[in-house]
PAFI-883495 format. One record per residue (C-alpha): residue in one letter; y negated, x negated, z negated. Coordinates in steps of 0.1 Angstrom, whole numbers, plus 5000, padded with zeros to 4 digits. Example, Ala and Ser with C-alpha at 12.3 -4.5 7.8 and 13.67 -1.06 7.14 Angstrom:
2
a504548774922 s501148634929 
END
This chain:
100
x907162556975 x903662556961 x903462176969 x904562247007 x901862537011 x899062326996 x900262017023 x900162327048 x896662407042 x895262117039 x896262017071 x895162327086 x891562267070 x891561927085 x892061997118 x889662317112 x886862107099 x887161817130 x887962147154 x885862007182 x887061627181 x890361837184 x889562027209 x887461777230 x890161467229 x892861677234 x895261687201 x895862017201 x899561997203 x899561707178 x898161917151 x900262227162 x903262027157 x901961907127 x901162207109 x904262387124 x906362097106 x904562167074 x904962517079 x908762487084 x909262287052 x906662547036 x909262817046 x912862617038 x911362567003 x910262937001 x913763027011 x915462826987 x912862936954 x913763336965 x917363216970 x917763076933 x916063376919 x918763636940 x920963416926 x920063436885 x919263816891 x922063886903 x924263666875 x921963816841 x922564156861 x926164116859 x926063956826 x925664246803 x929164426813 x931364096814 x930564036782 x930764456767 x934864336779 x934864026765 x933964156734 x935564446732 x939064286739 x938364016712 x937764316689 x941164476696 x943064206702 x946364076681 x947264256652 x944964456636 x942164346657 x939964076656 x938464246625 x941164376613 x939664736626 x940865036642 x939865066676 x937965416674 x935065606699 x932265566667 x933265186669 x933565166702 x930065376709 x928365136682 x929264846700 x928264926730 x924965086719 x924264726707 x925164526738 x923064656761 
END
């Protein structure tokens, strides 16, 4: 995204600095189409950066209470447990206490 913007400005500053060859040969369009195309792959690269990060939010967000099950179950699983524990509130309020 960075790279786009910087392409973006830099051809805005180009057509800024030569603003009256612009203007007095006509290329106005040219360069609106120019920087508009720039400014479209600005924003599609933008979207796609804030997309990714929705997306790992949204996974280390869920994270957290998939594993609290996973673990859990694996702890009072088969016989006896998975370490050979009872399944009690202190255990259960410890482990929990340090999962999140």
């Amino acid at each position: 995204a960075l790279k786009a913007t910087e392409e973006r400005v830099a051809s805005t500053g180009e057509a800024l600095d030569g603003i009256r060859a612009v203007r007095q040969l006509g290329w106005e369009d040219i360069f609106e189409k120019k920087v508009g195309a720039l400014r479209e792959a600005e924003l599609s690269a933008q979207w796609r950066k804030n997309t990714l990060g929705a997306y790992l939010i949204s996974y280390f967000s869920a994270l957290p209470p998939f594993m609290i099950t996973v673990v859990l179950f694996a702890y009072v699983s088969g016989p006896g447990g998975l370490a050979g524990m009872a399944f009690k509130p202190s255990v259960v309020f410890t482990a929990l206490s340090l999962l999140n």
